[in-house]
C-alpha positions, -999 to +999 in steps of 0.1 A: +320-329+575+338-318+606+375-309+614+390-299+645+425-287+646+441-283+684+476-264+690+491-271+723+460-296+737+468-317+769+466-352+757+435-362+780+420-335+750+434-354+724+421-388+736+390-375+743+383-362+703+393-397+698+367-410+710+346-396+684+367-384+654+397-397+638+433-379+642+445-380+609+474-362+619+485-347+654+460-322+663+438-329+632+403-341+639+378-354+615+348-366+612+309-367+601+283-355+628+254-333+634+245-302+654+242-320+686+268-338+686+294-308+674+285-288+700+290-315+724+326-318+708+332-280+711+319-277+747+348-300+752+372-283+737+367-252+757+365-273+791+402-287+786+418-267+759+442-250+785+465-229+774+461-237+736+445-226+705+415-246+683+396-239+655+367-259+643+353-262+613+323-276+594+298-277+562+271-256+562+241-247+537+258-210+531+273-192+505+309-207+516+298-240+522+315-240+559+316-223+591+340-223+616+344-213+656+382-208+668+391-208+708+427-196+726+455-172+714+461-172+676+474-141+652+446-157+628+413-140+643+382-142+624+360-115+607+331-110+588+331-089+555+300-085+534+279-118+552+313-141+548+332-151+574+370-146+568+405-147+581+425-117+595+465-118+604+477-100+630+513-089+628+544-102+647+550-084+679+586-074+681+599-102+699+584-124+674+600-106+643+631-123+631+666-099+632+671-105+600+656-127+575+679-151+552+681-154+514+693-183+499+682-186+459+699-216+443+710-206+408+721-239+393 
C-alpha cells in the first residue's frame, strides 16, 4: 500500500500522480506498488512540488507496519524515538496564533 498526500501541488503534479495512483480525494494519492516504482513517484514529487508540502507513506515489514518520507514546510516534522518513527508539532508562530479563541458550548 502507498498514499501520497500533496498541500499546495501545481496541478501538472497532480496529473502526473494520476497517471499512476488514484486521487481519492484532492491531494490524496493511493495506490499498490513496489520499491522501484515509489521512488520513481517520490523523485517526482520533489522535481515539481514547488512551494508545497508532501508526505508519503507506505507498508513496510517493521514494527509499525509503515514508513513514511515528508518534503516542503509543515509544523508536523518527523522524529525517531526508540527505533520508531514518529510525529512532532511545532508550535504556532505568533502571527499564526489566533487573538482570541471562541467558546461556544450548546447547553440544550
Amino acid at each position: 500500500m502507498l498514499v501520497i498526500v500533496l498541500e499546495n501541488a501545481p496541478p501538472r503534479l497532480r496529473g502526473r500522480l494520476a497517471i499512476w495512483l488514484l486521487e481519492l480525494r484532492s491531494g490524496i494519492f493511493i495506490g499498490d506498488y513496489g520499491a522501484r516504482v515509489r521512488e520513481m513517484l517520490w523523485d517526482q514529487v520533489q522535481a515539481g512540488l514547488d512551494k508545497g508540502n508532501a508526505v508519503m507513506a507506505w507498508s513496510t515489514a517493521t514494527e509499525s507496519g509503515f514508513d513514511f518520507l515528508t518534503l516542503g514546510q509543515n509544523r508536523r516534522m518527523p522524529c525517531e524515538m526508540d527505533g520508531l518513527r514518529l510525529v512532532e508539532f511545532f508550535p504556532l508562530s505568533d502571527a499564526e496564533m489566533p487573538e482570541e479563541i471562541p467558546m461556544e458550548w450548546d447547553e440544550s
